[in-house]
C-alpha positions in Angstrom: 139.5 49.9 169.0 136.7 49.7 166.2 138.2 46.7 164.8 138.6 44.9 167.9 135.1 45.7 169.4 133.8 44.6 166.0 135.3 40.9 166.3 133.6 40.9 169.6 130.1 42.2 168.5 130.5 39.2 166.1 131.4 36.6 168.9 128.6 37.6 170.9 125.9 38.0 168.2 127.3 34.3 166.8 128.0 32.1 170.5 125.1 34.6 172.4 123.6 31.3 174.6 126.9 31.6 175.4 127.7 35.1 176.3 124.1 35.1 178.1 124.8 31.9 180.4 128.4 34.0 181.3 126.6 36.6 182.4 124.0 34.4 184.3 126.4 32.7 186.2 128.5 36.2 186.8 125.3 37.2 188.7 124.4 34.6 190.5 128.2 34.0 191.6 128.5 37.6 193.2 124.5 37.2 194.5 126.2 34.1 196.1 128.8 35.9 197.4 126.8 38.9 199.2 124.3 36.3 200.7 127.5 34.6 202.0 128.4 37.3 203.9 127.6 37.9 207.6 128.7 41.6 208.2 126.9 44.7 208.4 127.8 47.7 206.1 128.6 50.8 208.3 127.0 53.9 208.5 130.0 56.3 210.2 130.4 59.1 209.2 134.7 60.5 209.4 136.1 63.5 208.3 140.1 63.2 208.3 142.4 65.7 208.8 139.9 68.1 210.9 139.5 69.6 214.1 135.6 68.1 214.9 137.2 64.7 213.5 140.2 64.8 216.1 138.7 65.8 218.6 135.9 63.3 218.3 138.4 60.7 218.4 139.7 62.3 221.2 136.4 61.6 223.4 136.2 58.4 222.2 139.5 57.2 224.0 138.9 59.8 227.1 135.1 58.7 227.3 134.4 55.5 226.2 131.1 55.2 227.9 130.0 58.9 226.7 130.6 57.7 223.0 129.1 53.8 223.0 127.3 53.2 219.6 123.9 52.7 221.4 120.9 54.0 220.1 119.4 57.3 221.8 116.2 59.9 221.8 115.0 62.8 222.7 111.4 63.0 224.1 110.3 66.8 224.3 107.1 67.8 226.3 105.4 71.0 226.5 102.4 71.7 228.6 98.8 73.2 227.0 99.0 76.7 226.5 98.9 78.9 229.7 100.0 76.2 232.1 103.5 74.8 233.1 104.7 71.2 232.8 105.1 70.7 236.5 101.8 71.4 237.5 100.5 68.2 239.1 98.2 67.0 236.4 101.0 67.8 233.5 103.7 66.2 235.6 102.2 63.1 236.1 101.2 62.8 232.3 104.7 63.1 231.8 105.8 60.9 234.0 103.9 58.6 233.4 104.9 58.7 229.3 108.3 58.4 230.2 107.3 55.6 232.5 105.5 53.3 229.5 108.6 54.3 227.2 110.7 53.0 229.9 109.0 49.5 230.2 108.5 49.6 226.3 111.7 47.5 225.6 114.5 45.5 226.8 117.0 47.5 224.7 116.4 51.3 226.8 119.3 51.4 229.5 118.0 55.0 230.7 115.5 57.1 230.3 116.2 60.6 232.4 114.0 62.4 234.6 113.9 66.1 233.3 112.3 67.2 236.9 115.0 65.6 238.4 117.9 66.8 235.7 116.6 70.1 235.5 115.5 70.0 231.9 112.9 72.4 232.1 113.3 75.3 229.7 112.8 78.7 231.6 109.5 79.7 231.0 108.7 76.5 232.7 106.4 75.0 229.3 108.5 72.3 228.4 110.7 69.8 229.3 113.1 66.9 227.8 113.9 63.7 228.7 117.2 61.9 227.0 116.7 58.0 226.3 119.8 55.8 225.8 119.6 52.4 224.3 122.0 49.7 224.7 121.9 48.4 220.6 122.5 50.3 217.5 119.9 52.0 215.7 120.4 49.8 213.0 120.0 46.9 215.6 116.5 48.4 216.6 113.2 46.1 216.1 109.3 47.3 214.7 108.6 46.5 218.2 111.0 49.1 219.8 109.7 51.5 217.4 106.3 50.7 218.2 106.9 51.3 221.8 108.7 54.8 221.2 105.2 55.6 219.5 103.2 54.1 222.2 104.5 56.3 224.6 104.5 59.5 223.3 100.4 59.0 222.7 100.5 58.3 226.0 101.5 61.8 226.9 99.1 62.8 224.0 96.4 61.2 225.9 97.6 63.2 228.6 97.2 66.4 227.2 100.5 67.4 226.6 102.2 68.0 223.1 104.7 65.0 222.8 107.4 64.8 220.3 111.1 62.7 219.7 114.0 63.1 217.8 117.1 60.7 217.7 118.6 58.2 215.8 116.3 55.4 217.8 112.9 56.9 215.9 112.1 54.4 212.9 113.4 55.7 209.5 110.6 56.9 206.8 109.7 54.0 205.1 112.0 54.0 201.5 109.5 53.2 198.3 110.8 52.6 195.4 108.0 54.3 193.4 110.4 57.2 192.1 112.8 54.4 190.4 109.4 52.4 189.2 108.4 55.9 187.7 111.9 56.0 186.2 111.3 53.0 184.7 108.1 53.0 183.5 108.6 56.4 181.8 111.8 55.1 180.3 110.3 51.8 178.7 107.6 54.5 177.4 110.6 56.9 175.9 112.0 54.2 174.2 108.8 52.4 172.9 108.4 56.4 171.0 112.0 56.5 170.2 112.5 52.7 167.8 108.4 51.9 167.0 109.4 48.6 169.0 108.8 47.0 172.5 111.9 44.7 171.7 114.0 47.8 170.7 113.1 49.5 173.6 113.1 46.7 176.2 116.7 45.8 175.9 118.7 48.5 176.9 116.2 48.4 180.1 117.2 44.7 180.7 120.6 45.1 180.0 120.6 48.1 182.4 119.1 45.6 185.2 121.7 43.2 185.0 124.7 46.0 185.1 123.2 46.9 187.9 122.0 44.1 190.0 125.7 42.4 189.2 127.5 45.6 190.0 125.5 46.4 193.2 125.1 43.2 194.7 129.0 42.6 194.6 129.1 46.5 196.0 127.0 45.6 198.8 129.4 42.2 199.3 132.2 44.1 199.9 130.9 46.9 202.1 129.4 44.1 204.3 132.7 42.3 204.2 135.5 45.5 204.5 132.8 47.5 207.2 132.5 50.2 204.4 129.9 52.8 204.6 126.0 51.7 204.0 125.7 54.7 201.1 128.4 53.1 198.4 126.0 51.5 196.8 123.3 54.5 196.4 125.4 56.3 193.8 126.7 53.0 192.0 122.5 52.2 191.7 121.9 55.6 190.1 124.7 55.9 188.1 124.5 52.2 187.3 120.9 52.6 186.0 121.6 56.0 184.0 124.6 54.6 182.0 123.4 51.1 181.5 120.1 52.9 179.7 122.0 55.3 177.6 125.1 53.0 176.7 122.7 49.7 175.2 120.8 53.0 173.7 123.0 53.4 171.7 124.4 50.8 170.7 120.9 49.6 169.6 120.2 52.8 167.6 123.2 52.3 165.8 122.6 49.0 164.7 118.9 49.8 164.0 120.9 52.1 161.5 123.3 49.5 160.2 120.4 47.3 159.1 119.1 50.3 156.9 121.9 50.6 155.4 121.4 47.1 154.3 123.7 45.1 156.3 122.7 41.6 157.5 122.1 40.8 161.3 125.3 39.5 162.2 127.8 42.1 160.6 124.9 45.0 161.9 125.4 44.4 165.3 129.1 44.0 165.3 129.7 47.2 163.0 127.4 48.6 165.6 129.6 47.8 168.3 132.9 48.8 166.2 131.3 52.2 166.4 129.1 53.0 168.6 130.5 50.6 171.2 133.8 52.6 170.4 131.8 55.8 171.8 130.7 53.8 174.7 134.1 52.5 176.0 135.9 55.9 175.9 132.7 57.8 177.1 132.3 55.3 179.7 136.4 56.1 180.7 135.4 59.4 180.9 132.4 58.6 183.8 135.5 56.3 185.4 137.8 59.4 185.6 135.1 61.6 187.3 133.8 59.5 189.7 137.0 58.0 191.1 138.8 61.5 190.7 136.3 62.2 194.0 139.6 60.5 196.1 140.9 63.8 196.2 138.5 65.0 198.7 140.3 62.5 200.9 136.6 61.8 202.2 136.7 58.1 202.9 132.7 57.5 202.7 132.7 59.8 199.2 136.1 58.1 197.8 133.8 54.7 198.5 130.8 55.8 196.7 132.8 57.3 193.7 135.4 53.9 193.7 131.7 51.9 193.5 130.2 53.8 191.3 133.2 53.8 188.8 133.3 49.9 189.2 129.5 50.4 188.3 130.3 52.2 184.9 132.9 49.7 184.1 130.4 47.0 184.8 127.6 48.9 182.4 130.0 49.4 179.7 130.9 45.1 179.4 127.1 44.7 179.4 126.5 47.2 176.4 129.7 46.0 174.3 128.8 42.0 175.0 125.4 41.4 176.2 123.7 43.9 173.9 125.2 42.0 170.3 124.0 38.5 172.4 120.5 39.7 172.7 120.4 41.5 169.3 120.9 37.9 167.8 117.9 36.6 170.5 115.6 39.5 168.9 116.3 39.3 165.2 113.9 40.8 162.9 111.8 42.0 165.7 114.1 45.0 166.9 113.2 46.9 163.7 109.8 47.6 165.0 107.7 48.6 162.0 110.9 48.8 159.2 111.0 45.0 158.8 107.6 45.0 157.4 108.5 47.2 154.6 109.8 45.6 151.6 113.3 47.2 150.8 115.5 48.1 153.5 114.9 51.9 152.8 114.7 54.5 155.4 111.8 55.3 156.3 110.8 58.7 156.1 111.8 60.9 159.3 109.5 61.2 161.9 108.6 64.3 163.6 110.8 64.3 166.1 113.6 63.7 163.7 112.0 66.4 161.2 112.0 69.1 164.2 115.9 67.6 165.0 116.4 68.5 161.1 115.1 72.0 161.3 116.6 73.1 164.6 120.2 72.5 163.2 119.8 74.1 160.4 118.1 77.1 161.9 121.9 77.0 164.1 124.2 76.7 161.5 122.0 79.6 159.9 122.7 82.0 163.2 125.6 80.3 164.6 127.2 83.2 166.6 123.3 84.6 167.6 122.5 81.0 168.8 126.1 80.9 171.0 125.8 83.9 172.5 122.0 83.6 173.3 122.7 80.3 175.2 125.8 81.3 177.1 123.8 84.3 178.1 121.1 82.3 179.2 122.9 79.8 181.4 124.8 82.5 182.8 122.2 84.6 184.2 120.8 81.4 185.5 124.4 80.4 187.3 124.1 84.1 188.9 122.5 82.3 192.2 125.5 80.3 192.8 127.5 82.9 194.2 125.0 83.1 197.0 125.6 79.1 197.7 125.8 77.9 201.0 126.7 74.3 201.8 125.6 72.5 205.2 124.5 69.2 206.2 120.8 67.9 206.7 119.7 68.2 210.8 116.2 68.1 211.9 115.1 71.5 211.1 115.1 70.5 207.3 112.9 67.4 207.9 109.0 67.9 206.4 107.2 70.4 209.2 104.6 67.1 209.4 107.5 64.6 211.2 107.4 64.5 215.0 111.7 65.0 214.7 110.6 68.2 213.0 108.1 69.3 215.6 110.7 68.5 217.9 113.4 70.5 216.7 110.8 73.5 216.2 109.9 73.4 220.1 113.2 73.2 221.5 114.0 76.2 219.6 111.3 78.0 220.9 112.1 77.3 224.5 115.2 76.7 224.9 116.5 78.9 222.0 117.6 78.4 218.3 121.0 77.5 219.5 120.0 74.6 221.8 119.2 72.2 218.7 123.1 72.5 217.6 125.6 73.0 221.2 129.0 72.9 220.3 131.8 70.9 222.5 135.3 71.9 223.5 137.6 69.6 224.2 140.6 70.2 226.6 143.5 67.9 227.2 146.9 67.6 228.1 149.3 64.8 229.9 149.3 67.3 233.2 145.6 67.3 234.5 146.7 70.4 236.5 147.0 72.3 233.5 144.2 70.7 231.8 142.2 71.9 234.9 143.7 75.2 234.6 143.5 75.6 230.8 139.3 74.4 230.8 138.5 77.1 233.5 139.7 79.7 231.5 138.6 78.7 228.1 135.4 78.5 229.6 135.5 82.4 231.0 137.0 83.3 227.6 134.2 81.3 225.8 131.2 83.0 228.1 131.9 86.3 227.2 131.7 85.8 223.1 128.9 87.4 222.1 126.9 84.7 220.8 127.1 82.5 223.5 124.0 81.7 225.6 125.1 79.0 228.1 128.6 77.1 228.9 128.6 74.0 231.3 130.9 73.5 233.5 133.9 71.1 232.8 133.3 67.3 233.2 136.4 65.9 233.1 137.4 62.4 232.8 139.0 59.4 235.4 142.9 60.5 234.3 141.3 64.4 235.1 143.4 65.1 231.3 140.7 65.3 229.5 137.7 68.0 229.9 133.9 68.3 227.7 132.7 71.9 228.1 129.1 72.1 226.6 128.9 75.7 224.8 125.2 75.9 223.7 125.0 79.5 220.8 122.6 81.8 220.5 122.4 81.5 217.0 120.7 78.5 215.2 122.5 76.0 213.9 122.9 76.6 210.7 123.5 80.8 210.8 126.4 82.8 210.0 126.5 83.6 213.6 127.4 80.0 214.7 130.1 79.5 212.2 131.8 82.7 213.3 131.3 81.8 217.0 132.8 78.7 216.3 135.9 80.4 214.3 136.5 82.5 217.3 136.9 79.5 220.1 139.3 77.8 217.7 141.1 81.2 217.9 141.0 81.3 221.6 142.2 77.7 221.6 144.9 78.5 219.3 146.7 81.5 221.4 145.9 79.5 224.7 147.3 76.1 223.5 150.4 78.8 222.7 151.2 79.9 225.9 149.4 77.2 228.5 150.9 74.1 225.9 147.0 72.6 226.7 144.8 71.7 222.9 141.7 72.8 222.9 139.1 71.6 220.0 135.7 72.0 219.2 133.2 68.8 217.3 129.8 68.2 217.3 127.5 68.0 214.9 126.9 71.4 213.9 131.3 72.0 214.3 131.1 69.1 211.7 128.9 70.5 209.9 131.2 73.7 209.2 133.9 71.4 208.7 132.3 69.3 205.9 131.3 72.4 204.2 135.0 73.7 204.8 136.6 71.1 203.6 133.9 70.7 199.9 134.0 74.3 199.5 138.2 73.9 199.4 138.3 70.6 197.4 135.8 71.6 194.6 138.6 73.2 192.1 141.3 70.8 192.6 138.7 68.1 191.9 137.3 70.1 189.0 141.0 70.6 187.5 141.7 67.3 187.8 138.6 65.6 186.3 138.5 68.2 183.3 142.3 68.4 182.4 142.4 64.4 182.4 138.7 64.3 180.4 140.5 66.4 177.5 143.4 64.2 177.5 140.9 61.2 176.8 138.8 63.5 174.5 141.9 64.8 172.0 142.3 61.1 171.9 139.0 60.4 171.0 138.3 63.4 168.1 141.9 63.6 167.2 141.3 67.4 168.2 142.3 69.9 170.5 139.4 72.4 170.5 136.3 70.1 170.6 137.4 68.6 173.8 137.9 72.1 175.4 134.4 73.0 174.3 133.0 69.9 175.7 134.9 71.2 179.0 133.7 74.7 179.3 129.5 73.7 178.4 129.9 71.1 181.1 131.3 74.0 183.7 128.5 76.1 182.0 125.6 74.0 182.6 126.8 72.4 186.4 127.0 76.4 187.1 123.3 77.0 186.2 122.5 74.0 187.8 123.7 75.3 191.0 122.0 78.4 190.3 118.8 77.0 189.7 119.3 74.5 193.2 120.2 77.7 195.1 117.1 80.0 193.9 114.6 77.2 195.0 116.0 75.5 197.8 117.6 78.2 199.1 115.8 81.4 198.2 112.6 79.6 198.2 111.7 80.7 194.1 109.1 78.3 193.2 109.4 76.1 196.2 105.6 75.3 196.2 106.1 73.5 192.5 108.5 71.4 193.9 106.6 70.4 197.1 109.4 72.2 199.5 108.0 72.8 203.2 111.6 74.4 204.1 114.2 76.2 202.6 118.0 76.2 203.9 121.4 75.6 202.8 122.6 73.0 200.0 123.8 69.8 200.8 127.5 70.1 201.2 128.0 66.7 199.6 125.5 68.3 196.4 128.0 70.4 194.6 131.0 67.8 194.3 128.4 64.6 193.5 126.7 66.9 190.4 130.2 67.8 189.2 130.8 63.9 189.3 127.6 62.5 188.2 126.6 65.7 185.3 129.9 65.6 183.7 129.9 61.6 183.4 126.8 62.3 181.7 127.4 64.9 179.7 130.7 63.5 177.9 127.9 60.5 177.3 126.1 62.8 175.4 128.9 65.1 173.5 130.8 61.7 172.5 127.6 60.2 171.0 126.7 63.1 169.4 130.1 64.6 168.0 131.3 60.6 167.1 128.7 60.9 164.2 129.9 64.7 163.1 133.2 63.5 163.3 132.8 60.4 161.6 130.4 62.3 158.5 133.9 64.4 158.5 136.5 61.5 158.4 134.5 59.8 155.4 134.5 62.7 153.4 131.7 65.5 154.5 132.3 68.7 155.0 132.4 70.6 157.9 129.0 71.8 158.2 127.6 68.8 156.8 129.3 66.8 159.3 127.8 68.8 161.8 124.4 68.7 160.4 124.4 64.7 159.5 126.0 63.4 162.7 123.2 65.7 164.2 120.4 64.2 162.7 121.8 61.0 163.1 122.3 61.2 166.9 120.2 63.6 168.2 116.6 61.4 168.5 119.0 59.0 170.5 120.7 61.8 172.6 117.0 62.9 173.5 115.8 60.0 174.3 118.1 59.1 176.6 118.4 62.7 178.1 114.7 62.3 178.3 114.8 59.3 180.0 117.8 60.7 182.7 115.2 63.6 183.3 112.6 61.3 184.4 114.4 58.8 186.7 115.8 62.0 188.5 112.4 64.0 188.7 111.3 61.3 190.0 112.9 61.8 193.2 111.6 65.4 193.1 108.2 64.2 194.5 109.5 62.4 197.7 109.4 64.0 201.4 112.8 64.2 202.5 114.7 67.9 201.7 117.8 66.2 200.5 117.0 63.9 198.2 114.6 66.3 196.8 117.1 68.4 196.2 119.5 65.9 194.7 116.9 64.7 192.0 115.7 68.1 190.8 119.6 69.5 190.9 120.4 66.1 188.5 117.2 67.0 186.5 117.7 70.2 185.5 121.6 69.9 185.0 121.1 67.2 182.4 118.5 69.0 180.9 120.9 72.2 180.8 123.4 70.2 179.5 121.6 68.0 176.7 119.6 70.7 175.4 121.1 74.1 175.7 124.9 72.7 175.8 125.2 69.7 173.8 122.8 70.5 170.8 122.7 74.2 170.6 126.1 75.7 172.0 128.2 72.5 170.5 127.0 72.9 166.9 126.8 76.7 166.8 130.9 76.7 168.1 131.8 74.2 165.7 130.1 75.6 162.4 132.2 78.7 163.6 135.4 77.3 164.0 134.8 75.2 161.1 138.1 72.8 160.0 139.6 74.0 162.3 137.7 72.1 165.4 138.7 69.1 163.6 142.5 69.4 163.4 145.0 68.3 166.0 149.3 69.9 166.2 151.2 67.6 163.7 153.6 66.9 166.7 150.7 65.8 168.8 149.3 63.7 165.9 152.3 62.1 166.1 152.7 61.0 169.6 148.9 59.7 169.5 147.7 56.4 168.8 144.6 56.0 166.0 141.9 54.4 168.6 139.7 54.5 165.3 136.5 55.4 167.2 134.6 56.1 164.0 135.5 52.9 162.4 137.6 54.0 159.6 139.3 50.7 159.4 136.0 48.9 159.1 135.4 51.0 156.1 138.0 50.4 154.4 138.0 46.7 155.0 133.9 46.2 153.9 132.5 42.9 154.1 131.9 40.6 151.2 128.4 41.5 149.4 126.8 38.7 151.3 126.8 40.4 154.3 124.8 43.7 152.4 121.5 43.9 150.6 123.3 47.0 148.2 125.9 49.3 148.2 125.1 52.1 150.8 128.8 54.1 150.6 128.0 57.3 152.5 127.7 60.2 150.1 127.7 63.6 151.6 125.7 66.6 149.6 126.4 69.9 151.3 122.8 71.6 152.5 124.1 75.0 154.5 
């Protein structure tokens, strides 16, 4: 592998016009291709194999028209306090709201009359009025928007309290300040890290074009195959994250190479025998994560993970050919302030470095009193996880500022917390006799649950197979309540299905919203078994060792664990919920836990394959174990900072914006790299290999044997050096034991 990534390094650094025009004309062929394409990306959402998922289907054969893809909104009115909405004056401002929103756009094929509809909630305060367009949300215009708003001042104006929720509101408006923060604080990182604007600007350029090829074929193919709008949110991230850290590397090792006295040409391609070595298998690790998230058998997540892998595959050709190519552009000028000196001789550490230096010594010193303290530590920050509880984003978790928030807060209070989150039953069955039969009783069964507060009646369907029976809970949606409410109708469905032969299912949103949670809560360990057992089988290839891939195993599942722990205690519990700018706590994302498994451990074999590549390679060329430890330590860890640094930022970023879930996502990613870099990576790794000593390092003679020698720490180019010309003086690495 080092040998072969080394003759590339070589070909790129020597024909790099080239290698640059292959990648210009890569981009601009799949920008080509996604401005060729007509289609739309899709924003379903499907859930196979579960009840709310069938049953959905189900309704949309039975009642086509009930389930057409138009827009819709809720408009929610509530009278000044002391009087009733149907007083005359009140009425007509309503009316006449509804009225203006009604004339407000071609697109609205009903608006209803809540008078006339009975939509009135009992204390007689406030009513609703349901709005149906006849083109998609995502078909919507600024002027159909503008009339929504329009109309609800004019209830304003009336004197009522006006509000809307529904898929036909306009969408906050999406900056892109958090990834310009990103940025900027990652050119910044990097300018600190080499001394050097060049240094630092290239892994940021090559990160660009990773991404913008990678992406803008993504979004190509979701247009073209219908695939869900999101595939390319993760591919962006991750795309951005491994782009940065991958050309990182790569450009500190060869920074390295030069001080060791090599010339330009065989520095960048001895840096790419190595490091790029690091950076294929590391990258094959990220691959194995993120497409392992098929087995959730969640076709919008097995898109986003297939993307995102293509992404990382994408960011790893970049850094092994395009980084070489643009080390040649820069020359002299990516040394920074070492090309101005007159030898090629290191330059003394810098503080950073110095502090790097004294940390691992101070853990080498106490290596079973540094272990245990860390494990400690991230365990009684995982001790919130067992409280986690996983549901989907409604309404209720928007800012309190939004009019869907104030929306969802009034309907609660009149019509009760259930009323933002009814469930639907489903009964069917190829004799509409027993159908008929079978939906009268369920609904007599269903009425006397305790948590119930209203059921329809059955509305059945032309054929009279098919009944919708509207069960609104007592219980908001999210509560314990509702989920057991819901568990107990699918047992009454199950023994009447038994002896009447009828099905009866339950969907909706909040039924879906159980289900989702059902089905992430039951797929998390097979996914984590998977992507760990077939990570160690890539990383006993890699370090030729059986115990330092199990390590890197068990710190990852440490620091996701007090990542979930430290998501649950602030937006769950609420713990320092002001820091963070939360307005309301709730339950986790359902899709959070699975995506930081994916994303942190892709991430965090980065890390522990840089930095144990240099320990391991101090060890193959003679050091011993300790020493190995402490020089690939200091010779990776101001890289690994940097670019955990830099991972922190981008994801903080996100911390700062409005919306519940992506707040949460950003500060979930922030702290879990920070867990893992930090506490895992460059405290607990070192401490547990100075322990196990020789030992970490040796691999089962019979597994030796049945391995190939991938050669990721460039023994091979040792042994074969280059001729003097291409060195300034003989730098053979000589290892002095210091602990």
């Amino acid at each position: 592998m080092a040998t072969l990534l080394h003759r590339i390094g070589q070909f790129a650094f020597r024909r790099r016009r080239l290698v640059v025009l292959l990648w210009a004309v890569v981009l601009g062929a799949v920008g080509a291709g996604a401005a060729g394409t007509s289609g739309s990306a899709d924003s379903s959402f499907t859930l196979p194999g579960t009840e709310s998922q069938r049953a959905f289907d189900l309704l949309g054969e039975k009642f086509p028209a009930a389930n057409a893809e138009g827009a819709s909104a809720r408009v929610v009115l509530r009278a000044p306090d002391g009087q009733k909405i149907g007083g005359a004056e009140n009425k007509a401002a309503a009316e006449a709201a509804l009225k203006d929103l009604k004339n407000s756009s071609s697109r609205i094929g009903r608006v209803s009359d809540p008078f006339a509809t009975k939509a009135v909630s009992a204390d007689g305060t406030t009513a609703y009025a349901q709005v149906n367009y006849t083109a998609a949300a995502a078909d919507l215009t600024d002027a159909d928007h503008t009339g929504i708003d329009a109309a609800l001042d004019v209830g304003r104006d009336g004197g009522l309290t006006v509000e809307a929720s529904g898929d036909a509101l306009a969408a906050p408006e999406g900056g892109h300040s958090a990834e310009a923060i990103g940025f900027a604080l990652a050119a910044v990182i990097m300018v600190m890290t080499f001394g050097s604007l060049i240094a630092a600007g290239l892994p940021l350029i090559t990160a660009v074009v990773g991404v913008g090829v990678s992406t803008t074929a993504i979004t190509a193919v979701s247009a073209a195959f219908d695939l869900n709008s999101n595939t390319s949110a993760l591919a962006s991230m991750l795309g951005i994250a491994v782009g940065i850290d991958y050309a990182l590397f790569i450009v500190s090792r060869y920074r390295s190479e030069r001080a060791d006295g090599y010339d330009a040409k065989e520095a960048a391609a001895r840096a790419n025998g190595t490091a790029g070595s690091a950076v294929v298998f590391a990258g094959a690790t990220v691959v194995i994560a993120l497409a392992g998230l098929a087995v959730v058998n969640l076709p919008m997540l097995t898109a986003m993970g297939l993307a995102a892998a293509g992404a990382v595959v994408v960011s790893v050709l970049v850094a092994i050919t395009l980084v070489p190519a643009l080390l040649g552009f820069a020359g002299e000028r990516v040394l920074g302030r070492a090309r101005k000196k007159p030898t090629l001789t290191p330059a003394p550490a810098a503080a950073p470095e110095a502090a790097g230096n004294r940390w691992i010594a101070f853990v080498l010193r106490r290596p079973v009193r540094v272990l245990v303290l860390a494990v400690v530590a991230l365990g009684v920050v995982a001790l919130p996880a067992t409280q986690l509880k996983l549901g989907l984003p409604d309404d209720g978790s928007r800012p309190a500022s939004s009019t869907q928030r104030k929306a969802y807060d009034i309907l609660a209070d009149s019509f009760g917390p259930g009323f933002n989150g009814p469930l639907t039953l489903t009964v069917d069955d190829r004799d509409p006799d027993t159908a008929r039969s079978t939906a009268a009783g369920m609904s007599k069964a269903v009425a006397g649950l305790p948590d119930v507060a209203s059921v329809s009646p059955a509305a059945f369907n032309k054929a009279g197979d098919t009944a919708i029976i509207t069960v609104v809970p007592k219980s908001g949606p999210s509560s314990d309540a509702t989920k057991e409410l819901v568990g107990d109708i699918r047992s009454l469905a199950a023994d009447t299905e038994s002896s009447t032969g009828a099905r009866s299912m339950v969907t909706g949103s909040t039924a879906l919203n159980i289900d989702v949670s059902a089905k992430f809560s039951a797929a998390i360990l097979p996914y984590l078994a998977l992507v760990v057992s077939l990570a160690i089988l890539v990383l006993i290839l890699v370090f030729r060792s059986v115990m330092v891939p199990v390590k890197a195993a068990l710190g990852f599942l440490l620091s996701v664990l007090a990542a979930l722990g430290a998501l649950v205690a602030v937006f769950q519990w609420g713990w320092l919920k002001d820091l963070v700018g939360l307005e309301q706590t709730g339950p986790i994302m359902s899709l959070m836990p699975i995506l930081m498994v994916g994303i942190v451990f892709g991430l965090a074999m980065d890390y522990q394959v840089f930095l144990v590549t240099r320990m391991r390679e101090a060890y193959v060329h003679g050091a011993d174990a300790r020493t190995a430890i402490a020089t690939g330590f200091e010779h990776s860890s101001k890289v690994v900072t940097a670019a955990a640094l830099i991972m922190i930022s981008v994801f903080a970023g996100f911390v700062g914006g409005d919306d519940a879930m992506i707040k949460s996502l950003g500060f979930g990613l922030a702290i879990a790299v920070a867990f893992d870099a930090f506490v895992v990576r460059m405290t607990i790794v070192p401490a547990a290999l100075a322990l196990l000593g020789t030992r970490a390092w040796t691999l089962p003679r019979w597994i030796d044997r049945i391995l190939p020698n991938v050669d990721i720490e460039g023994e091979k180019l040792a042994r074969h050096a280059p001729d003097a010309g291409h060195r300034a003086k003989d730098t053979t690495p000589q290892y002095t034991s210091r602990y």
